[in-house]
N, C-alpha and C positions, 0 to 999 in steps of 0.2 A: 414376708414374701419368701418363696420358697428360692433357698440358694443358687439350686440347679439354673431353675428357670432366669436369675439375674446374672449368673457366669453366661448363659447362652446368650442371652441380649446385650452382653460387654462384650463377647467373641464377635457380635454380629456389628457392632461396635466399631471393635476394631480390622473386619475387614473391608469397611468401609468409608474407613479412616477419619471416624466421629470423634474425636475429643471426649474427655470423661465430662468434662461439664457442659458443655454440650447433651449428649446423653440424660444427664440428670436432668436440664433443664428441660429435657423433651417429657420423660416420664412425669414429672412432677406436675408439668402440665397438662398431660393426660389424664393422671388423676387425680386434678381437679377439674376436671372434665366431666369426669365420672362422675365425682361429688354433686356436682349442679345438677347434673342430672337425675343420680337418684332422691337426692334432697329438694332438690329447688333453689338451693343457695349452699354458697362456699364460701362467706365471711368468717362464720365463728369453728373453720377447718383449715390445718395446717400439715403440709406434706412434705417429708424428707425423707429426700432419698439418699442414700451412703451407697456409693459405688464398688468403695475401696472393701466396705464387710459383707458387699450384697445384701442389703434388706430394704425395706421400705418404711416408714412407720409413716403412722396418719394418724392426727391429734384431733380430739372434739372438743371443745371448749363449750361447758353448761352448764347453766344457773341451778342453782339448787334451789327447789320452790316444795310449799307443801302437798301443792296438787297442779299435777304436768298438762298446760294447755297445749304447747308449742311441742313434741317432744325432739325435735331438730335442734332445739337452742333450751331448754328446762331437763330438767332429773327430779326425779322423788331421792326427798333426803334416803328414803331405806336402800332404793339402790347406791347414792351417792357414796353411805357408810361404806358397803363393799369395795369400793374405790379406793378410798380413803376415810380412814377411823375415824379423824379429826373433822369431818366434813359439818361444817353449820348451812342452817338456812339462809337465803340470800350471798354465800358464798361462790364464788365461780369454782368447776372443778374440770379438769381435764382427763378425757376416756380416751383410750386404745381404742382404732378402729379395725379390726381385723378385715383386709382385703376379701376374703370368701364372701362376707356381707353384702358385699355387692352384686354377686351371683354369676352365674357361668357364663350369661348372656353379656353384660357388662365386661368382665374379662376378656370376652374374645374380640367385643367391639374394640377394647381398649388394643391389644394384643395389633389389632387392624391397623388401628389409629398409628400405633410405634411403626409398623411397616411404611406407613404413608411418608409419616414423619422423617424416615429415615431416608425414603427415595428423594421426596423434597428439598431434605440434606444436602443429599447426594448431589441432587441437582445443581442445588445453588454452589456448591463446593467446586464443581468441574465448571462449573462457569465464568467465577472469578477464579481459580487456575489457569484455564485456558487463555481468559480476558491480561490474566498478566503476560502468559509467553506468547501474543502476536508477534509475527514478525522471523519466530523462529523454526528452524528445518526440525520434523520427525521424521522416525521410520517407522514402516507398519506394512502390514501384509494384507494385500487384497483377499476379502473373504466372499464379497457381493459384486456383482454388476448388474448394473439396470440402464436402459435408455436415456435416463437424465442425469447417470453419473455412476459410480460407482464406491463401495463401503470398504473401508480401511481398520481395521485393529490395529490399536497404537498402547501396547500393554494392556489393560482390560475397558480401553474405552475406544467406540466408534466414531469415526470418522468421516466424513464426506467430501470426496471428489467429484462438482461437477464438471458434466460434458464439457462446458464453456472453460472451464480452468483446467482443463488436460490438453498436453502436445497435440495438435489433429493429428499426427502423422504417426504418433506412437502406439502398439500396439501391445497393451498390456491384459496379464488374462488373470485366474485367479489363481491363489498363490504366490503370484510373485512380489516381491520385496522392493518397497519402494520410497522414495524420501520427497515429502512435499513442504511446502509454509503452510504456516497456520496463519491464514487471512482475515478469519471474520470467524465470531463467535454469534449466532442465531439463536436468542432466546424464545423461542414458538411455545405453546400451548402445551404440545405434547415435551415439550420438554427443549432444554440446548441443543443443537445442530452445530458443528465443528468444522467450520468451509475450510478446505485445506485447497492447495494452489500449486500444480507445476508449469503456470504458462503466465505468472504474474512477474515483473521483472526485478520487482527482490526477491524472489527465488534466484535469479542471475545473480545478484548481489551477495546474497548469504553463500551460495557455492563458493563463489572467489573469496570472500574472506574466510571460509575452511581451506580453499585450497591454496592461498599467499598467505603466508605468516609477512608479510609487509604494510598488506592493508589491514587485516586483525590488530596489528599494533598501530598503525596511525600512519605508517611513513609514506605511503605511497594512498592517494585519495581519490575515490571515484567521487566524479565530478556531472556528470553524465550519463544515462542508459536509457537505451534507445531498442526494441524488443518487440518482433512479429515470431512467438513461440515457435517452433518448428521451421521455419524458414532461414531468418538471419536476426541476429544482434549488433551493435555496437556501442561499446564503453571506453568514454574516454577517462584518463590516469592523467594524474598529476603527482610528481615526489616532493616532497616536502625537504628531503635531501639531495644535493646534486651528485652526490655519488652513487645515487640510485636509480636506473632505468626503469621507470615504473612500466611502460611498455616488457622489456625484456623478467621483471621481477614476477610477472601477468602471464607469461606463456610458459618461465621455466627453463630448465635447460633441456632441454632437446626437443623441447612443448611438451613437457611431462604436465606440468600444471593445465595448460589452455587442453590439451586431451583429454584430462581426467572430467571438466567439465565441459566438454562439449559431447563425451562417453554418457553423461549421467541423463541428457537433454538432449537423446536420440541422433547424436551428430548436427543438431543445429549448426550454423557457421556461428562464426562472435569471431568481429573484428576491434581489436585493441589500439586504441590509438591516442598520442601522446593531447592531451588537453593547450590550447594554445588560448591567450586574449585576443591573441589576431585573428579578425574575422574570415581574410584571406586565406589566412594559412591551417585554420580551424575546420574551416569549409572543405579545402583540398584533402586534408588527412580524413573528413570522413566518407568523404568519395570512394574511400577505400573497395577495392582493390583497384578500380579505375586511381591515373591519374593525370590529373588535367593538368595542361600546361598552363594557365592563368585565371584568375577566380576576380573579377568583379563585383565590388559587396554596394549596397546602399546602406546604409546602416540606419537613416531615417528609415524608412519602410520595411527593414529586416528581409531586404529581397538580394540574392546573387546570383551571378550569371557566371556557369564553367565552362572555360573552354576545353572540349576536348578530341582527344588525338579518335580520329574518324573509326579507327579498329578499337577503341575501347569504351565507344557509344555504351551500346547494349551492355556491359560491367557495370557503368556509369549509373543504367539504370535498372538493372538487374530483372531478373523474372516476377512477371508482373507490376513492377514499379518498384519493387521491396526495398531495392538500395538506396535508392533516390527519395525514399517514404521517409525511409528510417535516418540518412545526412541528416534533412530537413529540420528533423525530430531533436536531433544529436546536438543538432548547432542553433535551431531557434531559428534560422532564415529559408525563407522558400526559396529553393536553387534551382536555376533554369540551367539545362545544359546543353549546350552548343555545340554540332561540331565543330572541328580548325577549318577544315575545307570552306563550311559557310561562313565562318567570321573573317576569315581572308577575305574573302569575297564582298561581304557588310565593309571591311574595313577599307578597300579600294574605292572611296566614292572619289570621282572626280569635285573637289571644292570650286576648281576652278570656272564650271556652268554653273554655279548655283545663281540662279534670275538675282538682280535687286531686291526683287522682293518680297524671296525669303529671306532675306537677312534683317532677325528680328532685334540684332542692334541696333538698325538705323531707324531714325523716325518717319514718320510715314513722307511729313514735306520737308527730310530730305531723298527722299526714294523717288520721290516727285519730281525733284530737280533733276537729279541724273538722268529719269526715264525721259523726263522730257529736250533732255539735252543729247538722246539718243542712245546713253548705254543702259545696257539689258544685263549683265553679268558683269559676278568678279573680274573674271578674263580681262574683258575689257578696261575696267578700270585700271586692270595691274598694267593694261599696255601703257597708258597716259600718265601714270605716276602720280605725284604728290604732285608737282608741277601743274600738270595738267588739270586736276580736282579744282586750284583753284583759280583758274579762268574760265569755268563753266560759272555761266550768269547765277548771282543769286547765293552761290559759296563763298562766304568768307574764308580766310589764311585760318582762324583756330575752328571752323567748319568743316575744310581741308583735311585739316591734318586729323580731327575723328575720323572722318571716313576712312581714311590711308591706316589709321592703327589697324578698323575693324578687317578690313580688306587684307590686310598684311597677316593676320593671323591664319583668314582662311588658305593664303597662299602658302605659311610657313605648315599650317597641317596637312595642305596636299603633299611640300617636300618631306613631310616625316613620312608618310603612307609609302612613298617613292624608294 
């Protein structure tokens, strides 16, 4: 093989970042490709290739017979002499194939095949690259826009920003320089596809851990993140050290840090907030910037109720819902928010009318009794006392004094409302 030609196919090689055995193994396979082809069989053919001297050699291995049926696999002893001196009949002997042999047509197919071979390469090569760094920020420069996204150069490889995974509100054109995730590696037909991401919320995540050297090392932990692209954020922090405000470690001194990444994510907001176990107090801080003056949690059902100050409603729930979306999201419980004005209002019930019965403590025949001994409400009973309970026919003294606890309580909750 002519030298020239096997320097140009290690050049091409190496800018495509082929390994040398690699390479060997593609050529070697090629031409025994070739073999089969023009032969019909590549059993008794052997092909080495030497990268490091550029050449090629191709072995035939052929019986020496007195007269050649086969000439694929047989030699007549006269040629076999030229070979070698020593050559007997029934002897195996081995020929030089000289590549030309094969013809120019063969060559170029071959020449194709190494092209193919090498895209192939290529291919599977950026795939498992790519497939190992999910997860991490590039940079690249917009060189395409289309309707369903737009094409990224990221050093000599292309990239894809769909519409769905870009800021709505960002407007980027071409040329300019841009830093996304890499989300999903897309093995299609035509080849890998490189979905890259700036509206996915470990994009928020990879930012802050370039932009705090606190989370990059472990001490301060995102516990939380909560993300409607171009709108608002919230991420709760936890420190692992109490000498370290993970909240204040997150914004920086003077919100050098929380600017540089709300700069890079069109001015997005991203509210930073201390991570709590209490549900109560987990719930309030992601109310953020609203804040309520009392948070009722269920914790069976994952449902709370906030109460909040009547002018910071609309905070509470921000444009379109988004803040109230994104709490929800943050804390894991569905949070109803209330003004103070109406929970005052819920909270003054008079206990004192509540009928006999609704009071789903007592049982029905003793609800019976009272009604039919003429009282209708708490009120009532509380005017007659204990005393009085049990001289109404039909009540026992330990009958009594149930009624007088259940009674007492709903009077003791009218004087707390009081």
């Amino acid at each position: 093989m002519n030298v020239d030609i096997m320097e140009a196919i290690t050049q091409i090689a190496k800018d495509k970042k082929i390994e040398k055995e690699n390479l060997r193994d593609m050529l070697e396979n090629i031409f025994t490709a070739m073999i089969q082809k023009k032969y019909g069989s590549a059993d008794n053919f052997d092909v080495i290739v030497n990268i490091d001297k550029g050449d090629i050699e191709i072995y035939q291995e052929k019986t020496v017979v007195e007269e050649v049926v086969d000439p694929v696999r047989e030699i007549t002893l006269a040629d076999a002499l030229k070979i070698d001196e020593d050559a007997e009949i029934g002897e195996e002997i081995v020929e030089v194939i000289d590549p030309i042999q094969f013809g120019r047509r063969l060559i170029v197919s071959a020449k194709q095949n190494l092209n193919q071979r090498i895209r192939d390469f290529e291919k599977e090569n950026l795939l498992d690259e790519y497939q190992s760094r999910l997860g991490e920020i590039i940079i690249g420069d917009i060189h395409q826009i289309h309707k369903r996204g737009m094409y990224i150069n990221v050093d000599k490889t292309e990239v894809f920003l769909p519409r769905e995974e870009q800021i709505f509100n960002e407007r980027l054109r071409r040329g300019n320089t841009i830093r996304c995730l890499i989300k999903e590696v897309r093995n299609q037909g035509r080849g890998p596809e490189i979905i890259v991401s700036r509206a996915d919320r470990n994009f928020l995540i990879r930012l802050f851990e370039l932009e705090v050297p606190e989370i990059y090392d472990g001490i301060v932990e995102i516990k939380k993140v909560a993300r409607e692209a171009g709108e608002r954020s919230k991420i709760a922090v936890e420190s692992i050290d109490r000498r370290i405000d993970p909240v204040g470690a997150c914004v920086g001194m003077k919100g050098i840090r929380i600017q540089a990444i709300v700069k890079e994510l069109n001015n997005e907001k991203i509210d930073v907030i201390n991570f709590s176990s209490e549900p109560e107090i987990y719930v309030m801080r992601a109310l953020t910037p609203a804040k309520p003056i009392k948070v009722i949690v269920n914790k069976e059902d994952k449902m709370a109720v906030a109460v909040i100050p009547d002018e910071m409603m609309s905070l509470a729930i921000g444009r379109n819902g988004v803040n109230l979306r994104l709490a929800s999201e943050l804390t894991d419980y569905q949070i109803e928010p209330i003004r103070e004005s109406e929970y005052n209002t819920e909270s003054s019930i008079d206990y004192t009318t509540t009928a006999i019965d609704d009071i789903e403590e007592l049982a029905d025949s003793v609800k019976k009794k009272l009604l039919d001994a003429g009282y209708e409400s708490i009120s009532e009973i509380g005017e007659i006392g204990l005393d009085g309970l049990k001289e109404i026919s039909g009540v026992g003294p330990k009958t009594a004094e149930k009624i007088w606890d259940v009674v007492k309580r709903y009077l003791d909750e009218e004087d707390e409302d009081e």
